[in-house]
Structure formats: structure tokens, C-alpha cells
C-alpha positions as CSV (number, residue, x, y, z in Angstrom):
1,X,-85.6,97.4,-10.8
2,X,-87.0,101.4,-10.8
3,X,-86.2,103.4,-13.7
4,X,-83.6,105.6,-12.7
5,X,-84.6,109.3,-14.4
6,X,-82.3,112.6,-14.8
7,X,-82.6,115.4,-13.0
8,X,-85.7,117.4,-14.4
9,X,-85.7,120.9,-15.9
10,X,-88.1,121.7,-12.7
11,X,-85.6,120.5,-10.2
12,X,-82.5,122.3,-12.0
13,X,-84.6,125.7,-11.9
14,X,-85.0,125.3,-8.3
15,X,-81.6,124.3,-7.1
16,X,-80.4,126.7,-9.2
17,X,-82.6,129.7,-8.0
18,X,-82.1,128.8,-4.7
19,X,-82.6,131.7,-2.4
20,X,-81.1,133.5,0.5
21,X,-81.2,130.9,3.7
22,X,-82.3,131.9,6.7
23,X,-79.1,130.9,8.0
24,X,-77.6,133.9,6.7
25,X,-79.1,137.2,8.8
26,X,-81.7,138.4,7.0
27,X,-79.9,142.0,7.1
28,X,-76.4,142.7,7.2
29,X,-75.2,144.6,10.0
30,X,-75.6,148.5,10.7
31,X,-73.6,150.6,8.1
32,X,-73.8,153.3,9.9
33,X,-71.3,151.6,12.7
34,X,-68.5,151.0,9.7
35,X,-66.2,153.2,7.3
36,X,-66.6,154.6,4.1
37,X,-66.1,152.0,1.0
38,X,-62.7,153.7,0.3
39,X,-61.9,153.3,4.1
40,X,-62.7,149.6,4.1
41,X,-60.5,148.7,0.8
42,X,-57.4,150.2,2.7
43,X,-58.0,148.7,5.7
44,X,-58.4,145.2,4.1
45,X,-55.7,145.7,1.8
46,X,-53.5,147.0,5.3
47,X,-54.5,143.8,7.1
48,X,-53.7,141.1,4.0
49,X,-51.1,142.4,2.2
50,X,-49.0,139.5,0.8
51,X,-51.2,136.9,2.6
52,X,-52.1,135.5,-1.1
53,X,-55.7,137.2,-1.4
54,X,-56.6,138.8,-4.0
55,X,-58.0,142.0,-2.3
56,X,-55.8,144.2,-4.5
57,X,-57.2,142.4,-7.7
58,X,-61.1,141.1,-7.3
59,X,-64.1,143.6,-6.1
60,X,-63.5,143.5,-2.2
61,X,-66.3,142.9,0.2
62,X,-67.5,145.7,2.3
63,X,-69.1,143.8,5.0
64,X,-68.5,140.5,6.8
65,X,-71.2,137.5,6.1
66,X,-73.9,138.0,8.9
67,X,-75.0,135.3,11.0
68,X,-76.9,134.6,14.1
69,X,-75.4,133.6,16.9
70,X,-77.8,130.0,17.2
71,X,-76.4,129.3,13.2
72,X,-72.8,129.9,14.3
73,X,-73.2,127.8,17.7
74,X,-75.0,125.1,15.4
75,X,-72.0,125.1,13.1
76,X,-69.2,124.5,15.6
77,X,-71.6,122.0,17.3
78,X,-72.0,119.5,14.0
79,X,-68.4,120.5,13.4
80,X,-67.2,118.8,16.5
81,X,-69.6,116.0,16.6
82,X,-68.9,115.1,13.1
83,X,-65.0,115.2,13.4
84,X,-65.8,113.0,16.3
85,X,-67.4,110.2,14.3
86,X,-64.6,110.6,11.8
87,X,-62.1,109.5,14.4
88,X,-64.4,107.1,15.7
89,X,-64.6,105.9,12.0
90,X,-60.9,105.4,11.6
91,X,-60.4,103.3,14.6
92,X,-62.9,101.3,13.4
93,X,-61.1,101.0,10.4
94,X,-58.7,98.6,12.0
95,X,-57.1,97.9,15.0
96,X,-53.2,98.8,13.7
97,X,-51.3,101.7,12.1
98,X,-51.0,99.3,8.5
99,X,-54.5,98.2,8.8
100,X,-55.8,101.7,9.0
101,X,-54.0,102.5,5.8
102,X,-54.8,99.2,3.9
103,X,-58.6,100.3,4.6
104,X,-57.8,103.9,3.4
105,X,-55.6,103.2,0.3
106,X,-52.3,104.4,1.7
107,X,-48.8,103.3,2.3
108,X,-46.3,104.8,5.4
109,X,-43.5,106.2,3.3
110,X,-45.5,107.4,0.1
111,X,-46.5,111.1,-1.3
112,X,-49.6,110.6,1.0
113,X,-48.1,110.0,4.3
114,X,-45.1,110.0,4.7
115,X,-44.0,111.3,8.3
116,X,-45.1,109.2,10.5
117,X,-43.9,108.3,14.2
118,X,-43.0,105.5,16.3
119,X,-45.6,106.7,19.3
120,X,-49.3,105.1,17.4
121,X,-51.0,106.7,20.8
122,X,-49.8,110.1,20.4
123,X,-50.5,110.1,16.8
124,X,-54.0,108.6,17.7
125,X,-54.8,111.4,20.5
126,X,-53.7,114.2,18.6
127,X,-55.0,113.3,14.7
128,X,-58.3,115.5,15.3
129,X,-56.4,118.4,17.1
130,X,-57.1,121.0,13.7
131,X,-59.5,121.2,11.6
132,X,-61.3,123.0,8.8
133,X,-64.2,121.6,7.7
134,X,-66.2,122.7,4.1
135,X,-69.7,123.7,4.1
136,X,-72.5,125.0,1.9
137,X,-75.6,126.2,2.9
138,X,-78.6,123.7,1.4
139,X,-82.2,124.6,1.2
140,X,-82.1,122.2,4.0
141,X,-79.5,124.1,5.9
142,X,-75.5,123.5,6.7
143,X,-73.8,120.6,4.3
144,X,-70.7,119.2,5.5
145,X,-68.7,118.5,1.9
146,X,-65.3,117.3,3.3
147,X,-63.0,117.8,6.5
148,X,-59.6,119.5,6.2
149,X,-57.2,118.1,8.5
150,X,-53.9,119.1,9.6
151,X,-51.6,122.2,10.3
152,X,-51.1,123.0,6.4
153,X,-55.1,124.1,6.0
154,X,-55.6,127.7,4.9
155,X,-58.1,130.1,6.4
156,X,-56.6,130.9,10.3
157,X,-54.2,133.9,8.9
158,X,-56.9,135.0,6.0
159,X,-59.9,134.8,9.1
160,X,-57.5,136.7,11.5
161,X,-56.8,139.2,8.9
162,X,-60.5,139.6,8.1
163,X,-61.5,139.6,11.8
164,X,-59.2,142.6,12.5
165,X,-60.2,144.4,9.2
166,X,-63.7,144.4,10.3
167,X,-63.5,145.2,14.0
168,X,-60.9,148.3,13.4
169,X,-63.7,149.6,10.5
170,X,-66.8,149.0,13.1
171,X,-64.9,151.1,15.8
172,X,-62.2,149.2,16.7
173,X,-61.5,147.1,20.1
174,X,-63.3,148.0,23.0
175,X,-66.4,149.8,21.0
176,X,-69.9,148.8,20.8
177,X,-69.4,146.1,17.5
178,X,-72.6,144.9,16.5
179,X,-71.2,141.2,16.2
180,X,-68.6,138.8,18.4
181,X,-65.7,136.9,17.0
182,X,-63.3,134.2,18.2
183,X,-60.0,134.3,16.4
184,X,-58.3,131.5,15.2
185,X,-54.4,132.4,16.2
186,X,-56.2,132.6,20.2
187,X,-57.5,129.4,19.8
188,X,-54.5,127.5,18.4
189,X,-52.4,129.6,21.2
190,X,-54.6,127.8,23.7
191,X,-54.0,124.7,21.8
192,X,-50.3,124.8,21.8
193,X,-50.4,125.9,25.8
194,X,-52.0,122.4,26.6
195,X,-49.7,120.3,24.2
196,X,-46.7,122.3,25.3
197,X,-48.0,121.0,28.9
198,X,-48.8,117.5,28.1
199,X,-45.1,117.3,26.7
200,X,-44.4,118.9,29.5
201,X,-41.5,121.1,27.4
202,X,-41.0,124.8,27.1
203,X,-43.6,126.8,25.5
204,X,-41.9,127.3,22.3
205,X,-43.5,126.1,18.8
206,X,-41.7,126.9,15.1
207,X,-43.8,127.6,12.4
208,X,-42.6,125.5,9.4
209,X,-43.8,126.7,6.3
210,X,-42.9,128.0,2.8
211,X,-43.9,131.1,1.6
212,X,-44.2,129.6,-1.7
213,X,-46.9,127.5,-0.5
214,X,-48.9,131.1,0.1
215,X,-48.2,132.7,-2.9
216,X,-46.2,135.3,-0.8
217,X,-42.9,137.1,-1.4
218,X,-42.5,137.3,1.9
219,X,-43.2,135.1,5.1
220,X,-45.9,137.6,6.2
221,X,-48.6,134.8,6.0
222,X,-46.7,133.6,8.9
223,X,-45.4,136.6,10.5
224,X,-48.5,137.2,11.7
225,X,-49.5,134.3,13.9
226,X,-45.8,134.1,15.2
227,X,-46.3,137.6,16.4
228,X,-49.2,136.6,17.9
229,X,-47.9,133.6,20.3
230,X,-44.8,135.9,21.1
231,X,-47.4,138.2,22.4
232,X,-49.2,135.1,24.5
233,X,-45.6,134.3,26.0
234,X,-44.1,132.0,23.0
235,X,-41.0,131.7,21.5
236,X,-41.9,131.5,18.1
237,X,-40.2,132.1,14.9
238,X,-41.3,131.3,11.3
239,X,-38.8,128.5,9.6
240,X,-38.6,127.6,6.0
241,X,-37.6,124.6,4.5
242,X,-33.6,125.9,4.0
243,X,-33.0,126.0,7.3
244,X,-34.2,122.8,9.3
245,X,-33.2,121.3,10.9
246,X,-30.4,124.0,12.0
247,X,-32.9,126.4,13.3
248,X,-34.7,124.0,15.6
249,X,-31.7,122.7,17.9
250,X,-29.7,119.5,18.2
251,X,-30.9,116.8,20.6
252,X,-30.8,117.8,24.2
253,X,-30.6,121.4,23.1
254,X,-34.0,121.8,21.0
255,X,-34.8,126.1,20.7
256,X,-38.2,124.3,19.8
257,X,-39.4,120.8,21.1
258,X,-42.7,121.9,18.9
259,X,-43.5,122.5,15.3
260,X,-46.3,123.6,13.5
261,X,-46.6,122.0,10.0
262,X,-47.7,124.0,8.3
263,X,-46.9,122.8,4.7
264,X,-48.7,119.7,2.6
265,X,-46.0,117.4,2.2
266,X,-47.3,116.9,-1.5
267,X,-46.9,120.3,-2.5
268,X,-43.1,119.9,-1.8
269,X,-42.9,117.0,-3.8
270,X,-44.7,118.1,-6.3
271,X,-41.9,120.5,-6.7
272,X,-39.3,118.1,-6.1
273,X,-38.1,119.4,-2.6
274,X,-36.7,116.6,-0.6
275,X,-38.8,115.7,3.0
276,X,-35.3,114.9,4.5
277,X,-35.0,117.9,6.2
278,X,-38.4,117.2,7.6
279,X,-37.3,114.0,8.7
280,X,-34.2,115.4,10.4
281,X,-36.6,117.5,12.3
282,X,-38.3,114.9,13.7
283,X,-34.8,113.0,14.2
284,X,-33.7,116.0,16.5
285,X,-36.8,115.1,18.7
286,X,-38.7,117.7,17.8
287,X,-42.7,116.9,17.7
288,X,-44.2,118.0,14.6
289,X,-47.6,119.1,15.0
290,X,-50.3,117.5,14.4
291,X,-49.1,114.1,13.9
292,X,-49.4,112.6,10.7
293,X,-52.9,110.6,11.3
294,X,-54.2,113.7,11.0
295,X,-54.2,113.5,7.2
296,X,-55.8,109.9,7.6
297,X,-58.8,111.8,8.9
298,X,-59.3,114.1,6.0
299,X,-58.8,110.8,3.4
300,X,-62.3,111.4,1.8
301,X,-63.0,107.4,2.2
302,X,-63.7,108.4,5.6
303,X,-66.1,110.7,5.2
304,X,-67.7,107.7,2.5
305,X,-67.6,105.3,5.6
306,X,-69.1,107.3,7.8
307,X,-72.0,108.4,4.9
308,X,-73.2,104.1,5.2
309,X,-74.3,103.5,8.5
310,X,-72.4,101.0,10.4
311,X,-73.1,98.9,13.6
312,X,-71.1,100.9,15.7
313,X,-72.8,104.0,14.9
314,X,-75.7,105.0,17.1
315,X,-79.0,106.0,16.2
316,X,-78.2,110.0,16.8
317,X,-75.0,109.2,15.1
318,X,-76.8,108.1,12.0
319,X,-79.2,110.8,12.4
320,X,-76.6,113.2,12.4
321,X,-74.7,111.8,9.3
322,X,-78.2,111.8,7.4
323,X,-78.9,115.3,8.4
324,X,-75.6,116.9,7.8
325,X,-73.4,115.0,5.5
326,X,-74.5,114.5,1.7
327,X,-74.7,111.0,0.4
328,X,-71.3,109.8,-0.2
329,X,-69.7,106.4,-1.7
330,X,-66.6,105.4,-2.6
331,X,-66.3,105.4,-6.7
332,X,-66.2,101.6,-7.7
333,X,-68.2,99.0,-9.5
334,X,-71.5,97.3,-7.5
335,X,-74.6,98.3,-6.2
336,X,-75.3,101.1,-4.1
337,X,-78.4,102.1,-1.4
338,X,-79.7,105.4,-3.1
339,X,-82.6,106.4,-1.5
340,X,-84.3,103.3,0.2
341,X,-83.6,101.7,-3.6
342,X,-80.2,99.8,-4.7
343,X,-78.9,100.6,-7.9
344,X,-76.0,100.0,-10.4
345,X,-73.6,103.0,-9.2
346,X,-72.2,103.4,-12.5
347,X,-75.6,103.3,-14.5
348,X,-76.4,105.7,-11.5
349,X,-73.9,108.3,-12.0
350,X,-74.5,108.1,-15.9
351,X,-77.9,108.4,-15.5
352,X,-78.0,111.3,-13.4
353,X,-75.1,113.2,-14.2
354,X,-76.6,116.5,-12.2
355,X,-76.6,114.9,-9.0
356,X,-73.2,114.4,-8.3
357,X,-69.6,115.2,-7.6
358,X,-66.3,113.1,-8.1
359,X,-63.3,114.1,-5.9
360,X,-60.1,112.4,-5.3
361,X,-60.2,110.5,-2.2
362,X,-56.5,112.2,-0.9
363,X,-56.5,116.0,-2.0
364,X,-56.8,119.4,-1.7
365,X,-57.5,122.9,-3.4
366,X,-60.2,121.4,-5.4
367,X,-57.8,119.5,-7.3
368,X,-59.2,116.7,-9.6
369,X,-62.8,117.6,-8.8
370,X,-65.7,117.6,-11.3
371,X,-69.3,118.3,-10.9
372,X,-71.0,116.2,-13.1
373,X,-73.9,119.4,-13.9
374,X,-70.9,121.4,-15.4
375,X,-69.4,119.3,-17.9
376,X,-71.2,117.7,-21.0
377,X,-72.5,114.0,-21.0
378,X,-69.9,112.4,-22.5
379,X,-67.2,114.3,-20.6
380,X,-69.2,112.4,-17.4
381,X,-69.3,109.5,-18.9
382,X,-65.2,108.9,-19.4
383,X,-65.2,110.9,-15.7
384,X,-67.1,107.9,-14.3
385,X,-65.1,105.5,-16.7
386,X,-61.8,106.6,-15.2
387,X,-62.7,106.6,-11.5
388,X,-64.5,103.6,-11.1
389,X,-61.5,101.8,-12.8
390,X,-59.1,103.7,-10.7
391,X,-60.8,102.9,-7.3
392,X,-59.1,106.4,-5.9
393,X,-62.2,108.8,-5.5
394,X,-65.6,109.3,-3.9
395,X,-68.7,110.3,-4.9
396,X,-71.0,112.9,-3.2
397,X,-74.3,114.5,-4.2
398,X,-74.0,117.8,-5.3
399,X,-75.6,119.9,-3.2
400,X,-76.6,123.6,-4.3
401,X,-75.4,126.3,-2.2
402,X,-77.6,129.2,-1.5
403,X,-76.7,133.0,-1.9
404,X,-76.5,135.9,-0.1
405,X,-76.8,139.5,-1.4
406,X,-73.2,141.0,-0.7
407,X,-72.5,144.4,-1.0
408,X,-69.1,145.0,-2.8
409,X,-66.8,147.6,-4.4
410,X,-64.2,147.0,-7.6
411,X,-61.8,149.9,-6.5
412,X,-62.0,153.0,-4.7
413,X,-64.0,155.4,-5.7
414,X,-66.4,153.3,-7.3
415,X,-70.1,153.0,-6.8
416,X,-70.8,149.8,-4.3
417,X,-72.8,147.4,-5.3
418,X,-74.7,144.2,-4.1
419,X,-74.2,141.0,-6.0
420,X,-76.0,137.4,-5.3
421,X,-72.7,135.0,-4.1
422,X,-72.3,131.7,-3.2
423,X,-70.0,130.9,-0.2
424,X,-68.1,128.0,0.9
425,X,-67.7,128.1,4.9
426,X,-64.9,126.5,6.4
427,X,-65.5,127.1,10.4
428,X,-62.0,126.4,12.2
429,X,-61.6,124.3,15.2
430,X,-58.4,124.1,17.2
431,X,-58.6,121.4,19.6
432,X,-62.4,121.5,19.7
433,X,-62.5,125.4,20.5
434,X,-64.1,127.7,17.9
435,X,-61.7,129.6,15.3
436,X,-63.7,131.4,13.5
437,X,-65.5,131.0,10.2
438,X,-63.5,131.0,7.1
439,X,-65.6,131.9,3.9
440,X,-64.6,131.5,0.5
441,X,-67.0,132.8,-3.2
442,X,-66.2,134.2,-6.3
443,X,-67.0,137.9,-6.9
444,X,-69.0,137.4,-10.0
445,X,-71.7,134.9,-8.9
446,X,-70.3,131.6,-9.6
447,X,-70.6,128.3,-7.7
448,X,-68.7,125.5,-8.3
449,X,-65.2,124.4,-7.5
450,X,-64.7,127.3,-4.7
451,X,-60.5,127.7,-5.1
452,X,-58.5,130.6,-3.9
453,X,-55.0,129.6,-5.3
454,X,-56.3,128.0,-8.6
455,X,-59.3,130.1,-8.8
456,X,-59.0,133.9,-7.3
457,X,-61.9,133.3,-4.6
458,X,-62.9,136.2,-2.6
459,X,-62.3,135.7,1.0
460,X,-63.7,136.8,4.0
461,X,-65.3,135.6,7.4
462,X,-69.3,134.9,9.3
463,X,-69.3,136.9,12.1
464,X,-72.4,136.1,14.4
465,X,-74.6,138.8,15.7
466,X,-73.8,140.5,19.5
467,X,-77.1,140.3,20.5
């Protein structure tokens, strides 16, 4: 058997100085096309009030992250093909509903899905309708961490937001901007247009949510995006938990035959808020959207799958996998192919601490996730204990993002400035058409566990160059 060495001091400096990618522009765009810093702090401030950012409280960015418009194609491409083979992956999985989630480590009924319906074909055709994917830049270029999948996902309001900030302070609609955007409430509009069709029902969607979900004292997080459908012909109204399933119609009478979840049915439970008036919904006939398989798809044992090649996968399929995804395995006891050798996984992950990430197979927020390079040896050590007794995790090599110079402001009136960040981009896809790019870093440099609720990230969006 090869000795297995740490990661060496040599390495670590590298990783750790990594560099601008030239996946980022090389130069942001013109200044002279935008507003004064005090001018952009209002106007993002105007645009996201109660939308649980923290532009009142971090620096705030003063431009968007630039890109071209072949690294912003490239994205959306890998994004699609990739949510593709994750689809592919879970039919694979098994040919029933209960097969599917004995393979995945779930029960129908439990914390992790628990809303379900009768129609397996709907839920099948509909599962990779939204998604939000996570990715760092490598020194190798885009690296896929994990797929977000469902209605609950946050980035569309915070992207639209940013997206408007940045056009009204480059001239505003109409002008000359010196990048493109596609907004996520258009492309979820279109979305709901065709599903509205296929139902062949009224074009009329609720958007169930909580505003304590958003950190808002207000549904504004909503407001926003139900505005917007009114405006494409919708009726569309924001509903909160109190009133379902009143506010939706009784059978036969629906107001809305279609409803937006957007809420993680764990965070209500984890506050001990009943799904019953979830499940009323659905009793009424309303179709809440997207189905439930949709959270089957971002179960991070998926993603392990689809890291190990298997026969049904093509050659390009593998060479996609290999080129975009970082090696992943689920966390438990055997051996395990790393790099054309097979080694002990749990000798492995001790042994190399540096080189990898734990994560909870079914999560979100960052929750439960530790990067083995920021905690001490024996903190890793009871971390790999724990998770390869517990069977409910993944593990994924760490992957070091790389940095772009932003320029930034603390408050008004003071001096910008441009600071080295790391970003986390989350480009959104509503029913395979591009949303946007979602971007997430923390103000001061860090890398890490990128988390806005738990961790006041700086938002803002990649907007790809005009020309």
C-alpha cells in the first residue's frame, strides 16, 4: 500500500495564495458609467431593504463581480448538464418512489420529506424544475460543491435586487450598460407560464413563505417577486403559514391551483410549526411547486453517486463529473479509489486532514459542515469518528476558491477601498433558463463556510460583459 502523506507546507502556501482567475474579468467595469460611492450605498440599501442582507451593517460592494460572457455561458452550460446527470442518477437509483429513498437514506413522512404526492410522474418531471447550484472558482476553473434544489433556495429576490441596484447606478434601463443580465423573477415567470399550461389552469401561483424564514419584519422578500408576476399577467399574492389553506380556495373553487414553496419544511419544524396546513393545501388540490423529489435531488449522496463513475454514465458524462465536480464519497468505513490508488477512507481523511470537507448529506445554510484545514487534528479526528459511524454525510475535497480584488465602502462618506474576497457563486436556473448569478463572500477576506443567515455574507451578483 503507498504511504499516504499530508498536505505539504508548499501546497498549503499555494492554495492559499491563490490568485485572481481569469474567470473573473481582469478589470471591473467602467466607473465612469456608475454613481458616486454614497449614491450606490442608497441605492442598494433602496433596492434590499428588509430582504435579510446585511447592506445596512457590512462594507457594501460598489461594483457587481465582472465576467465574460464565454465564463457566464460556460456556467449555465455545466449547470444544466450536471443537474441533468443528477436526475439521471436518481432514476438509476431505483426503479420506485421507496426504493429511491432507501438508496438516499430517507423515509416519506419524516423531517426530510415529507410532502409528497400520489402522481410519481409529475413529481419525476418536475424534481429539476429550480435550481441553485454552489460554486468556487479553482485554479482549475468553476467547482460544482453541491446543488440546491427546490422553491425554498435563496438568491432569486437578493439577485433581482442586486440586478436592479446596478443597472439604475450604470444609467438605468434603456442606456448603454457595459454588461447584460437575465433576471431570475423573468425566468421563473416563464417557468410558471408553461406549468400553468401543462395543468392547463389559470395562471395564478401563491407564494408560500414565512417572513421569518428571511429574517424580515415584513414580507418584502416576497413582495417583490409577486409584484413582478402581477406585472407578467398573474394573480399572485404572498401567503404565510396562518392563513392556508383559507387563502388558497376550497376544491372546485381554488383562487390558486399553484403554489410556490417557498419555505424548507425543516425550518418549520425546527420551530415546531405543524406541516398540516401544508398538507391541507395540497388536500384542496392545489399543486405545490416543485414537487417534493426535488429535495431528493439536492440529497448530497447524489452528488457522491454521481462523483464514482457508473455504467450508465457515458464517457463525456464522466468527463464532465471529473472536470467539474470535486471528488466526493459518501462518509463510511472501506476503501476508496483516491487518485488511481485505493485507500482506507478513514486512515485517508485522518491522514490528510487539509484535503477535505464533511457535510451532512440532507442540509442547508452550511449547517453541520467542517473543513478539515480549519479545525485542529484532534477536532478531525472525532469529526471523522462521528460521521463514519453515523453513515449521514459525504465527503468532498476541499477546493480553494480564488479572489478577486473588490472595491468596497464601510459607510458613506468613507474612503472606498479594494479588498481580496473569496465568492461562492450560485448561478440560478428556472426550468433550464438562466437566472442570474447569485454570489455570496465575507467582507473581510475570509473563505470558508460562505453563510448569509448564520454568517453575515456580503451578497451580490456576476454580471457578464455587453460586448
Amino acid at each position: 500500500m503507498p504511504v499516504i502523506t499530508p498536505i505539504s507546507c508548499r501546497e498549503r502556501l499555494v492554495q492559499e495564495e491563490l490568485e485572481t482567475h481569469a474567470w473573473f474579468a481582469s478589470r471591473p467595469f467602467p466607473a465612469m458609467h456608475r454613481s458616486h460611492p454614497d449614491e450606490i450605498i442608497r441605492v442598494l440599501r433602496d433596492e434590499l431593504k428588509d430582504c435579510g442582507t446585511w447592506v445596512d451593517v457590512q462594507p457594501v460592494p460598489l461594483e457587481p463581480f465582472p465576467t465574460s460572457r464565454q465564463s457566464y455561458d460556460e456556467l449555465f452550460a455545466v449547470s444544466r448538464d450536471l443537474l441533468g446527470l443528477l436526475r439521471r442518477a436518481l432514476l438509476e437509483a431505483a426503479p420506485t418512489r421507496q426504493g429511491r429513498l432507501d438508496a438516499l437514506g430517507g423515509r416519506p413522512g419524516t423531517h426530510s420529506y415529507p410532502l409528497f404526492v400520489d402522481d410519481d410522474e409529475f413529481e419525476l418531471r418536475h424534481c429539476a424544475a429550480m435550481a441553485r447550484p454552489d460554486v468556487v472558482i479553482g485554479r482549475d476553473g468553476p467547482r460544482f460543491l453541491e446543488f440546491n434544489v427546490s422553491g425554498a433556495f435563496g438568491g432569486p429576490t437578493e439577485a433581482h435586487g442586486f440586478g436592479r441596484a446596478w443597472t439604475r447606478l450604470y444609467g438605468g434601463v434603456g442606456s448603454s450598460l457595459p454588461f447584460t443580465m437575465d433576471d431570475p423573477f423573468s425566468a421563473r415567470a416563464d417557468l410558471f407560464e408553461k406549468v400553468c399550461a401543462e395543468l392547463g389552469v389559470p395562471k395564478a401561483v401563491a407564494l408560500v413563505g414565512n417572513r421569518v424564514d428571511r429574517r424580515g419584519e415584513t414580507t418584502r422578500y416576497f413582495d417583490g417577486e409577486a409584484a413582478y408576476l402581477r406585472g407578467r399577467g398573474f394573480l399572485a399574492e404572498v401567503v404565510e403559514p396562518g392563513a392556508l389553506p383559507e387563502a388558497i380556495g376550497r376544491p372546485g373553487s381554488l383562487r390558486f391551483p399553484l403554489a410556490l414553496r417557498y419555505f424548507a419544511p425543516a425550518d418549520w419544524v425546527s420551530r415546531g410549526e405543524s406541516l398540516d396546513a401544508v398538507r391541507a393545501l395540497i388536500a384542496v388540490g392545489c399543486v405545490l411547486y416543485p414537487p417534493e423529489s426535488s429535495y431528493l435531488l439536492a440529497n448530497k449522496r447524489l452528488l457522491a453517486r454521481l462523483s464514482k463513475p457508473h455504467d450508465w454514465m457515458s464517457d463525456s458524462d464522466r468527463r464532465l463529473v471529473q472536470r467539474y465536480v470535486p471528488w466526493t464519497r459518501l462518509a463510511r468505513d472501506g476503501k476508496v479509489d483516491w487518485r488511481g490508488e485505493w485507500e482506507d477512507l478513514r486512515r485517508l481523511l485522518t491522514v490528510r486532514r487539509e484535503s477535505f470537507v464533511i457535510k451532512p448529506a440532507v442540509g442547508m445554510m452550511g449547517h453541520g459542515v467542517v473543513i478539515g484545514r480549519f479545525r485542529s487534528p484532534t477536532q478531525w479526528e472525532a469529526d471523522v469518528t462521528q460521521v463514519l459511524d453515523s453513515g449521514n454525510a459525504i465527503v468532498q475535497e476541499y477546493v480553494e476558491p480564488a479572489r478577486y480584488e473588490l472595491e468596497m465602502a464601510a459607510e458613506p462618506g468613507t474612503e472606498p477601498y479594494r479588498a481580496s474576497v473569496a465568492p461562492v457563486l450560485s448561478p440560478l436556473l428556472f426550468g433550464g433558463r438562466p437566472g442570474g448569478i447569485y454570489a455570496r463572500y465575507y467582507p473581510d477576506g475570509r473563505s470558508g463556510v460562505v453563510g448569509v443567515a448564520q454568517g453575515g455574507a456580503m451578497e451580490n451578483v456576476v454580471l457578464p460583459g455587453s460586448d
